[in-house]
C-alpha positions, 0 to 999 in steps of 0.5 A: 434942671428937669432934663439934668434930672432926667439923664442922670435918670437914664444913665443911672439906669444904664449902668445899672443894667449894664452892671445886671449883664456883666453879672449875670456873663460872670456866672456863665463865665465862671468855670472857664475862669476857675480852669484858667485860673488853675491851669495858670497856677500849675503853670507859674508855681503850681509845681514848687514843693510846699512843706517842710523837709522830713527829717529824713529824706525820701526818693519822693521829697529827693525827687520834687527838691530837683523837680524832676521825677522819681524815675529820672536818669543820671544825667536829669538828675546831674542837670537838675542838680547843677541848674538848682545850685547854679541859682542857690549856691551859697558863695551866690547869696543863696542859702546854705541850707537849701543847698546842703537839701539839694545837695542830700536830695542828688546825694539819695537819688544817685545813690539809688541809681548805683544801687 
């Protein structure tokens, strides 16, 4: 019984310095984590446009609607225009709406390009 008591003692003890090491790694870890953290988010997500639309809309909000930038060609915007569509096109499942937005937002920037 003694030596029962004794073990569970010892790795009672262990694990509670193994938990003080994982700790104290975690610490030093923690800026490499934060970085790997938000570099993973601009990777998988981080890029979507957040937000309501504006009632009117702008070259900016045009531009982040097809992910591409406010300087695009023709020929990005017509690519991004189609591969958004392709994905949300109502007769898909997609929604009317969004598409009437990625629809206006090709509408302003080859408008702008013409100009």
């Amino acid at each position: 019984m003694a030596s029962t008591m004794v073990a569970v003692g010892l790795t009672l003890a262990a694990a509670g310095f193994a938990g003080r090491y994982a700790m104290q790694a975690m610490k030093h870890m923690e800026p490499q984590v934060k970085q790997a953290l938000e570099a993973s988010a601009s990777a998988f997500g981080g890029g979507y446009y957040r937000g309501g639309f504006e009632p009117k809309m702008a070259k900016r909000e045009a531009s982040l609607i097809l992910g591409i930038s406010p300087t695009a060609n023709k020929n990005k915007i017509r690519e991004a225009h189609r591969k958004l569509m392709i994905l949300n096109h109502p007769d898909r499942g997609g929604s009317p709406y969004l598409a009437a937005k990625i629809n206006e937002a090709k509408d302003l920037l080859d408008g702008q390009m013409k100009k």
